[in-house]
N, C-alpha and C positions, 0 to 999 in steps of 0.2 A: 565633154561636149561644150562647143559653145554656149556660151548664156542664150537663152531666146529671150529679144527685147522686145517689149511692149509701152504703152501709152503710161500705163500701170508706175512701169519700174523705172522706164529711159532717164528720166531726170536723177533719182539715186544711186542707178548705177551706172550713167555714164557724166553727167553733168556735175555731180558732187563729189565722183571717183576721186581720189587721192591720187590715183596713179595712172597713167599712160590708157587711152582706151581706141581698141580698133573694134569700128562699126559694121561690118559688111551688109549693106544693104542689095536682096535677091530677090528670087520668086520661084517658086516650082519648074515653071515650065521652064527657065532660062536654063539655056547648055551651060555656056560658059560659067552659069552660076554654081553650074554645078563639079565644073572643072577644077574651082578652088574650096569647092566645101573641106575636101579632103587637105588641103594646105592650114587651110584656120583652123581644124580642127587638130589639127597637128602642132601648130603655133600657139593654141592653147595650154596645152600641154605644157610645152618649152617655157612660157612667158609667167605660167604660174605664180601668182604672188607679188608678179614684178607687173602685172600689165591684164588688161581687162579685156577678155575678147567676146564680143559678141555681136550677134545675127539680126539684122529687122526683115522680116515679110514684106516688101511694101503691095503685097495683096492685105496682108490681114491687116495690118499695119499704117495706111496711106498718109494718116495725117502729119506722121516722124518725117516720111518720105518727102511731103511735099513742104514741110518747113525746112528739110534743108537741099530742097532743090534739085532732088534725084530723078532725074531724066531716063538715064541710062542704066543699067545694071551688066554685070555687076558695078556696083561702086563702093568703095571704102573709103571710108571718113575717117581720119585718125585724131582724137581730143586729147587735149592736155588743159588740164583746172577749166574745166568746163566750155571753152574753145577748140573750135575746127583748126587745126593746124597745118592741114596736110591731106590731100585726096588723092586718089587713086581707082580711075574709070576703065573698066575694064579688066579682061582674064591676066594676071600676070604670073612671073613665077615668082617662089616662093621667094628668093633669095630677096628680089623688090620690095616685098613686104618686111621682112624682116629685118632690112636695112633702114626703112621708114619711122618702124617700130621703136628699134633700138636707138636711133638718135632721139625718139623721146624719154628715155629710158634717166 
């Protein structure tokens, strides 16, 4: 399962990561949010050791949300050494992400 991030952890595991981090910023009620849970969670998997993948609430979550300016959901943020590299707004497929991914790889 994806990591659940928080206000808690965001900074060490995704700002101080050594390696490759995909953010998916959702929310319960969102369809399309939940179109791709099943793709990250599957990406997870795959990326294992090579790449960080994890989820923010921006219900429980708002303050992550609204420092990096997420509007819309779903959104994914992709970080490298503690930089936004690369976004991606909205349901896509999976092969998009994965292709995102791996060129920070």
């Amino acid at each position: 399962m994806a990591l659940e991030l928080t206000e808690s952890n965001f900074e060490a595991e995704v700002l101080k990561s050594d390696k490759p981090v995909l953010v998916d910023f959702w929310a319960e009620w969102c369809g399309p949010c939940k179109m791709i849970t099943p793709i990250i969670e599957e990406m997870h998997g795959e990326y294992a050791g090579r790449a960080v993948l994890g989820k923010v609430d921006v219900d429980a979550v708002p303050a992550i949300a609204a420092k990096y300016g997420i509007r819309n959901i779903p959104t994914i943020l992709f970080f490298k050494n503690g930089e936004v590299v690369d976004k991606q707004v909205g349901a896509v497929p999976k092969a998009t992400l994965d292709q995102k991914l791996t060129a920070l790889l």
